[in-house]
MINU-324638 format. One record per residue (C-alpha): chain; z negated, y, x. Coordinates in pm, 1 decimal, padded with zeros to 6 digits. Last residue first. Example, Ala and Ser with C-alpha at 12.3 -4.5 7.8 and 13.67 -1.06 7.14 Angstrom:
// residues 2
<rec "A" <-00714.0 -00106.0 01367.0>>,
<rec "A" <-00780.0 -00450.0 01230.0>>,
//
This chain:
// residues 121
<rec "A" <02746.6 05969.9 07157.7>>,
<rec "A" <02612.0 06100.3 06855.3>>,
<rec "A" <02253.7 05912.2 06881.4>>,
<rec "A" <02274.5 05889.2 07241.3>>,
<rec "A" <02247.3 06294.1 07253.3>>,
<rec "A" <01911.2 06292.2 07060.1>>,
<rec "A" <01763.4 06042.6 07261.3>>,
<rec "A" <01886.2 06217.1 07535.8>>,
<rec "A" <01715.3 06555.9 07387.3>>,
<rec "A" <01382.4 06410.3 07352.9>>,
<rec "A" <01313.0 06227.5 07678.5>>,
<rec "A" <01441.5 06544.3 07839.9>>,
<rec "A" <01143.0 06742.9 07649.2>>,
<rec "A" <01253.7 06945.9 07316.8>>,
<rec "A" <01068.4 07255.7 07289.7>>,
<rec "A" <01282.5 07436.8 07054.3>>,
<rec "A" <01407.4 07687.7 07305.6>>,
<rec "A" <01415.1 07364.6 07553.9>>,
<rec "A" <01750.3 07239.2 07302.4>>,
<rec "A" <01906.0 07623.8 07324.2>>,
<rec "A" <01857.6 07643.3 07700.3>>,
<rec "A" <01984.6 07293.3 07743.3>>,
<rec "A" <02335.0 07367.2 07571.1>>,
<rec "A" <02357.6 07658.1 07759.9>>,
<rec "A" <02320.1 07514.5 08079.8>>,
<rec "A" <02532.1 07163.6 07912.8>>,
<rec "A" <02826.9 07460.1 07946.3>>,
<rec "A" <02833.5 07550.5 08271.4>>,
<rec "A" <02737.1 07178.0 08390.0>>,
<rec "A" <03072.1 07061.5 08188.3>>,
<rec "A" <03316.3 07354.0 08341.4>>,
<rec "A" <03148.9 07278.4 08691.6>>,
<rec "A" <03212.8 06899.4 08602.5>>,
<rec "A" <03609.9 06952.1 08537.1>>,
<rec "A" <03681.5 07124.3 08850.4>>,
<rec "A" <03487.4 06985.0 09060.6>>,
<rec "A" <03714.3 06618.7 08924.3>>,
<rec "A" <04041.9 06839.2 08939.4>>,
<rec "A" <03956.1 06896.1 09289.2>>,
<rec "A" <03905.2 06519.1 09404.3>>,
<rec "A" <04189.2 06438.1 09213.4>>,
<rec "A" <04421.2 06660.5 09419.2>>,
<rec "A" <04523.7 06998.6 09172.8>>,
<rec "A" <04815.6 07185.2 09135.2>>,
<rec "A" <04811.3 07466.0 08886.1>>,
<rec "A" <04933.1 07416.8 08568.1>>,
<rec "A" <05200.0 07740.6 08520.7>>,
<rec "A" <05213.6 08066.6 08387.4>>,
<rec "A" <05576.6 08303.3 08359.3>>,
<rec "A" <05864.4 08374.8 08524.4>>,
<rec "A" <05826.5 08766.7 08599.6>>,
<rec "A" <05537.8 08758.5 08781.5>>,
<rec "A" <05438.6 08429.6 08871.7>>,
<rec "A" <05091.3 08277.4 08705.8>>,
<rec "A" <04872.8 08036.2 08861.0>>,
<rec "A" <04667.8 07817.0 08607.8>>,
<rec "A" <04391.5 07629.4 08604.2>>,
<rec "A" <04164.6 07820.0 08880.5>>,
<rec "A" <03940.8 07950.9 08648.8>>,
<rec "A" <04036.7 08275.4 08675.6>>,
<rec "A" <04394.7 08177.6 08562.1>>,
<rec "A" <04265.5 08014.7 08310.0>>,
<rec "A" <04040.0 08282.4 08173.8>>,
<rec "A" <04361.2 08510.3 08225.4>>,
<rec "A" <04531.5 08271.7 07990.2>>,
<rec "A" <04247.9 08288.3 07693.4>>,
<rec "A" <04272.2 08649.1 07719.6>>,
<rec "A" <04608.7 08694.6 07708.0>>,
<rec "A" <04624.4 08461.9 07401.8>>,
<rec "A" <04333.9 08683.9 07185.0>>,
<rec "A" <04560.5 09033.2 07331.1>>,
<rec "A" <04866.1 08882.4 07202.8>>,
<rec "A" <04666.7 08843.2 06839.2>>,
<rec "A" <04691.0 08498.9 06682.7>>,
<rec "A" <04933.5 08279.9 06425.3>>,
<rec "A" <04964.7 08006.7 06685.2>>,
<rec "A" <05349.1 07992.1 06664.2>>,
<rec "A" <05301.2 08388.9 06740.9>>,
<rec "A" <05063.4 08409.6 06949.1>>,
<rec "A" <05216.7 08141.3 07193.4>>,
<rec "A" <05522.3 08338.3 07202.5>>,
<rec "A" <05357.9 08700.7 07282.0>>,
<rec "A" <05190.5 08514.3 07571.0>>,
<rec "A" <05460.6 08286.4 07754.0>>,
<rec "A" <05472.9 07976.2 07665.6>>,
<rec "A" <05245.0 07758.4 07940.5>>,
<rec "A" <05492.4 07610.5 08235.3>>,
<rec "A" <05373.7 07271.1 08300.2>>,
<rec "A" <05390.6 07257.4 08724.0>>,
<rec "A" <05079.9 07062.2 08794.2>>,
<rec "A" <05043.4 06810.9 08444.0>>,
<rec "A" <04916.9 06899.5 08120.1>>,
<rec "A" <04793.5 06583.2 07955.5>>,
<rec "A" <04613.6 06484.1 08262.8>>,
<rec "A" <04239.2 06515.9 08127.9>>,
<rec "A" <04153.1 06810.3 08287.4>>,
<rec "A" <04495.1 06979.5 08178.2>>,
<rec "A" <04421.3 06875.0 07788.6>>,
<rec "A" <04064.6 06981.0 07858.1>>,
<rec "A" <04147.0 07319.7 08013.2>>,
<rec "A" <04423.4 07338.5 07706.1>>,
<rec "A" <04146.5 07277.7 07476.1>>,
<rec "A" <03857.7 07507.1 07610.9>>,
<rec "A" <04100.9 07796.8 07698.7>>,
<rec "A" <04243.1 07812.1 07348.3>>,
<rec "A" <03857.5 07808.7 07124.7>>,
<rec "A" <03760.5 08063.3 07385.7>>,
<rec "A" <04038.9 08289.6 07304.3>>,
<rec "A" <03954.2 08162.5 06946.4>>,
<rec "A" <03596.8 08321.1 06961.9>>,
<rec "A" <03353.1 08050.8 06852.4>>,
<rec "A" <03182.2 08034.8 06606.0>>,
<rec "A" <03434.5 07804.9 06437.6>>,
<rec "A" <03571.1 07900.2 06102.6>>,
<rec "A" <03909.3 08040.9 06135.7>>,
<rec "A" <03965.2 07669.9 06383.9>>,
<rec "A" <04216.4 07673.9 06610.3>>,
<rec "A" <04409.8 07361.1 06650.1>>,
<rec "A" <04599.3 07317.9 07033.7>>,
<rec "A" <04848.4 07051.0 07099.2>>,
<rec "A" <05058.0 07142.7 07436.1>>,
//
């Protein structure tokens, strides 16, 4: 598990954990069955507050990510392709909802905002 959290994003850094090891799962690196360090572990080599890591792994768990078992710890949940693949595009249409609400809040048009995304694509 690689994960770099960033003092100066504006983003919380429970949010900042979730979003890379749901991308590093999404994306195969973390396969079914990976046990995640436990919580008081993690915030320690990552230099965080317990409560910051618990929140990023029950946000996992919610998600559907992770299943955790009392008393041995969190694991990647098991996931057919077809599963992994709703997974990973309702995370991706969440987001790109927010993302469009700020871009129409300037009144860009569709036409607009591709030509915007191509750019740094």
């Amino acid at each position: 598990m690689n994960i770099a959290i960033s003092s100066t994003s504006e983003k919380p850094i429970y949010q900042q954990l979730f979003e890379q090891i749901s991308a590093q799962i999404l994306k195969g690196e973390l396969e079914s069955g990976y046990g995640l360090p436990p919580i008081r572990q993690a915030a320690l080599e990552l230099r965080v507050s317990v409560i910051t890591v618990k929140k990023a792994w029950e946000e996992l768990e919610r998600s559907g990510l992770i299943n955790t078992v009392t008393g041995k710890g969190c694991f990647v949940a098991e996931f057919s392709p077809d599963e992994m693949l709703r997974i990973r595009n309702d995370m991706i249409l969440k987001q790109m909802k927010v993302d469009t609400s700020y871009y129409k809040s300037f009144g860009l048009t569709l036409e607009e905002t591709m030509e915007l995304l191509k750019k740094i694509y």
